[in-house]
C-alpha positions in Angstrom: -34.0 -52.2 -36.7 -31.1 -51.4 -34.8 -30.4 -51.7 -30.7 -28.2 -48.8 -29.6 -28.0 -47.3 -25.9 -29.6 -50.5 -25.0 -32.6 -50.1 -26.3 -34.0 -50.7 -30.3 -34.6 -47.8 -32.9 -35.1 -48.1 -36.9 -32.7 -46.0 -38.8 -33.1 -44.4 -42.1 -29.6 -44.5 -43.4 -28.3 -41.1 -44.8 -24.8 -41.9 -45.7 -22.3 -44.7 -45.6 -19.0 -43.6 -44.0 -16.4 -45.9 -46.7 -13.3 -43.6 -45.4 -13.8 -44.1 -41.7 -14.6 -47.7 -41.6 -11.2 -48.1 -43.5 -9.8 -47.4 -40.1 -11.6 -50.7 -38.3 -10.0 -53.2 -41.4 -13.4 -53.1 -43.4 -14.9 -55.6 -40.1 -17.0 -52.1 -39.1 -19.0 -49.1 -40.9 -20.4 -45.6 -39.7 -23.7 -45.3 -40.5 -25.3 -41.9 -40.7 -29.3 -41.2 -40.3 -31.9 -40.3 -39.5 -33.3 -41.8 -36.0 -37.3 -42.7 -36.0 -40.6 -43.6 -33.7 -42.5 -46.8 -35.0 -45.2 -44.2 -36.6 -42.4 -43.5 -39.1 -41.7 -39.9 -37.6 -38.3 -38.2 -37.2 -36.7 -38.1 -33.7 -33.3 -36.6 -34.6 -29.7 -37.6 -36.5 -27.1 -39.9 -35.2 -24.2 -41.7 -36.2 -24.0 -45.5 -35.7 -20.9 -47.9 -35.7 -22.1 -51.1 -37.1 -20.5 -54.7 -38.0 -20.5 -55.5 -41.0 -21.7 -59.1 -40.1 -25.0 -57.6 -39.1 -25.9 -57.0 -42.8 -25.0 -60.4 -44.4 -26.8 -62.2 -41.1 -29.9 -59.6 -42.2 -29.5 -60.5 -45.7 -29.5 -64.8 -45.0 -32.5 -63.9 -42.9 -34.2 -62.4 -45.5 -32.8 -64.9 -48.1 -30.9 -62.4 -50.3 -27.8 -63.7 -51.6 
């Protein structure tokens, strides 16, 4: 889950934007996807600028190494 425009949405990720976050020193990546309702269903596309500390916070969460 993901909170953008103040407010929380899940994201189902479509593409990675490598070349792009190249510009923020590798700290940032564009995500591309699809926006979508807690039923599952599809509200529309969107491009997201995320940190990249968000994943490995996600990941010791979850306990993934």
């Amino acid at each position: 889950m993901a909170r953008y425009h103040g407010g929380p949405f899940w994201l189902r990720v479509t593409c990675v934007r490598e070349d792009i976050s190249l510009w923020y020193g590798g700290d940032w990546v564009w995500l591309e996807g699809i926006v979508l309702v807690d039923q599952g269903a599809a509200l529309g596309r969107v491009q997201v600028l995320v940190h990249v500390g968000v994943f490995a916070a996600s990941a010791a969460v979850r306990g993934v190494v």
